[in-house]
C-alpha atoms as one frame of an Amber mdcrd trajectory, in Angstrom:
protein
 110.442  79.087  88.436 110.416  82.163  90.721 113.251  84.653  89.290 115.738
  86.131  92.613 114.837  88.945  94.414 117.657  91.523  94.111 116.555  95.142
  94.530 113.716  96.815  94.856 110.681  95.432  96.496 108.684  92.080  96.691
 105.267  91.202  96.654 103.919  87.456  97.569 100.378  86.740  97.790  98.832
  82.559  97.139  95.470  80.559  97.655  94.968  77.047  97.601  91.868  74.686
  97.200  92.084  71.289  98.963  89.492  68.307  97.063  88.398  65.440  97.986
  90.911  62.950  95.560  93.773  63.474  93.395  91.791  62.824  90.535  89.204
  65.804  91.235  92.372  68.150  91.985  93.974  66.897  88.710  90.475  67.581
  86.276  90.728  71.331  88.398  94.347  72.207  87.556  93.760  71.466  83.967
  90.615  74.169  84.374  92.951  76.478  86.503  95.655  76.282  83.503  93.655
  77.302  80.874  91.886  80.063  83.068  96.177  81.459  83.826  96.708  81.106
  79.869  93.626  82.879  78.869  95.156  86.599  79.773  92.655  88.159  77.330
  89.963  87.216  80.440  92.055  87.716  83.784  89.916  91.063  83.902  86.812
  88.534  84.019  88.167  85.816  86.171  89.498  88.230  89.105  86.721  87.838
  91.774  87.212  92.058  92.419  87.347  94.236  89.228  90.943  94.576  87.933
  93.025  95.712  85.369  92.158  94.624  81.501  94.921  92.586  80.200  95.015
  91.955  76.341  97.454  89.419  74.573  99.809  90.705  71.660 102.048  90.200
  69.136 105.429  91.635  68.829 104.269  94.277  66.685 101.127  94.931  69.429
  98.239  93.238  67.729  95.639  92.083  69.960  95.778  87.810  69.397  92.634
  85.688  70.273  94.727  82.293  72.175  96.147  81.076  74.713  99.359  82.736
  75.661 102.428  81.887  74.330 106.110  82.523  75.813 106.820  85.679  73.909
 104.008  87.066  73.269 102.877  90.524  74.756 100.386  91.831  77.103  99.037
  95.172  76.898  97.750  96.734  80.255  94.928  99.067  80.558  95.849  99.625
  84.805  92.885 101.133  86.878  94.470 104.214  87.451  95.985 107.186  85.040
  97.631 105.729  81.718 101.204 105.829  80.522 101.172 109.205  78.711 103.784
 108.244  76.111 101.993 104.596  75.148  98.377 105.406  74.544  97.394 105.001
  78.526  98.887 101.663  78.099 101.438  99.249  80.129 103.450  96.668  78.324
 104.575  93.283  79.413 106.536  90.345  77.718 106.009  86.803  78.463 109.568
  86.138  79.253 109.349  82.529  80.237 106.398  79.617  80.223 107.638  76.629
  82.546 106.153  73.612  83.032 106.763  70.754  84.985 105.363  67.091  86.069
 106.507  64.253  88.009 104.405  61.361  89.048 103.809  63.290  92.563 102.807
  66.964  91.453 102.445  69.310  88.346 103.073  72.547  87.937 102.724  75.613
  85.750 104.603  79.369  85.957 104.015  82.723  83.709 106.400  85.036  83.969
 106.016  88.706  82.746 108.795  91.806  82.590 107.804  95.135  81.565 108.830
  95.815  77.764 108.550  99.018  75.404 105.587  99.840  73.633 105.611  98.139
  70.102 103.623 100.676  68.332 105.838 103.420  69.325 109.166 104.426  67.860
 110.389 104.839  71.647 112.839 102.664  72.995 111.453 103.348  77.060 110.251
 100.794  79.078 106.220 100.916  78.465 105.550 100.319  82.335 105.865 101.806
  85.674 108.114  99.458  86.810 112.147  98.890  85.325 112.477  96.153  83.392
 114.228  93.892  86.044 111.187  93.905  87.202 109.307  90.615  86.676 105.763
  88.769  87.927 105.340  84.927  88.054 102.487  83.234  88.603 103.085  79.487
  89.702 100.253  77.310  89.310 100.937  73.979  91.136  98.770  70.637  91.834
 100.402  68.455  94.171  98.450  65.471  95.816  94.892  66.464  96.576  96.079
  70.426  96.770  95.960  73.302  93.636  97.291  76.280  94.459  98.539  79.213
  93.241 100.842  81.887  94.252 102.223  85.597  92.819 105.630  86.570  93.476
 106.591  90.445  92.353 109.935  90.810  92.384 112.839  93.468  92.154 110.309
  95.805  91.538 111.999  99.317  90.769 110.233 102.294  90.002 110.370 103.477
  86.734 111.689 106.690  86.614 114.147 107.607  84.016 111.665 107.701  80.658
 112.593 110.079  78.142 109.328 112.131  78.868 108.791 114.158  82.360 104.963
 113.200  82.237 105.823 109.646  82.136 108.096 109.775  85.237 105.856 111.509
  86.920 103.359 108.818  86.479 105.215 106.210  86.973 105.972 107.825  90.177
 102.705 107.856  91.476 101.634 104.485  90.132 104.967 102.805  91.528 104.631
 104.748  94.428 101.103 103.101  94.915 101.960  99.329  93.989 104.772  99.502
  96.252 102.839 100.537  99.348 100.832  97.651  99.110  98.257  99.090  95.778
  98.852  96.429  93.454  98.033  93.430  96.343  94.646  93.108  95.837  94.487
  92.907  92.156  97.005  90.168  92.322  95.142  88.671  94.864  91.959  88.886
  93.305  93.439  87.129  90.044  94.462  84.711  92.113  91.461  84.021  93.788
  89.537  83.583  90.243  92.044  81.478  88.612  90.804  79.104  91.848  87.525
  79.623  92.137  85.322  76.418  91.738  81.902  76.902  89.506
């Protein structure tokens, strides 16, 4: 569920909440999935303020759902914007996975970084190449949920058309690769498991 790390770097962070039967870690995972598929509020789940993440269509309008393999997610980053795309990142949902067996179930979102649909530009919308991807595996097994971010082959972005664009994708790649980027994942992470 976790694409293969090739080039670039890697970034793992995970959490996990232990309950008292099967049957309360069960009820929680189906809270936990619906708290991973509603992107539109990751801003307001993330224990630590975070990046505001708004589901798309292809063509880049905003949708009001659950996600949906395919769809896209705009990213308003904390940090300066994409110059070329409105301040904006871009993301595609490249893959929804689920699976159950009568021992565990499990859950994974995985995003790459995808051109801006409301421009005429064919450049990668993000500061990272697009073999870059991030998964987020959601997983209940026995009385255990947990949930774990992998980065991977995360390559800075660097060749856009425009000179202001590679310049900040420099500095925002720059930052996420020294370890920037960690604490919003973590923070996500950390909401999507939070008990109320």
């Amino acid at each position: 569920m976790i694409p293969r790390q090739e080039k670039g770097m890697r970034i793992d962070c995970s959490s996990s909440n232990s309950f008292s039967t099967v049957k309360e870690a069960e009820q929680f995972f189906t809270v936990a999935k619906k708290r991973l598929f509603n992107i539109n509020k990751w801003n307001k789940v993330a224990v630590l303020p975070s990046s505001v993440f708004r589901l798309a269509s292809s063509d880049g309008t905003p949708l009001d759902r659950q996600a949906q393999e395919g769809d896209l997610v705009r990213i308003d980053i904390l940090g300066p914007g994409l110059p070329s795309s409105n301040g904006y990142d871009w993301v595609r949902i490249e893959e929804i996975s689920e699976q159950t067996t009568s021992e565990m179930q499990q859950v994974a979102i995985t995003l790459r970084p995808y051109i801006d649909p409301t421009s005429t530009s064919h450049d990668i919308a993000h500061f990272f190449k697009n073999i870059a991807t991030s998964t987020i595996l959601l997983k209940q097994t026995d009385r255990e949920v947990s949930v774990q971010y992998a980065g991977r082959n995360e390559v800075i972005n660097d060749q856009n058309e425009k000179i202001a664009d590679n310049i900040r994708n420099t500095l925002i790649g720059l930052t996420a690769k020294l370890g920037g980027s960690y604490p919003q994942w973590k923070a996500l992470i950390a909401g999507i498991l939070k008990e109320v």
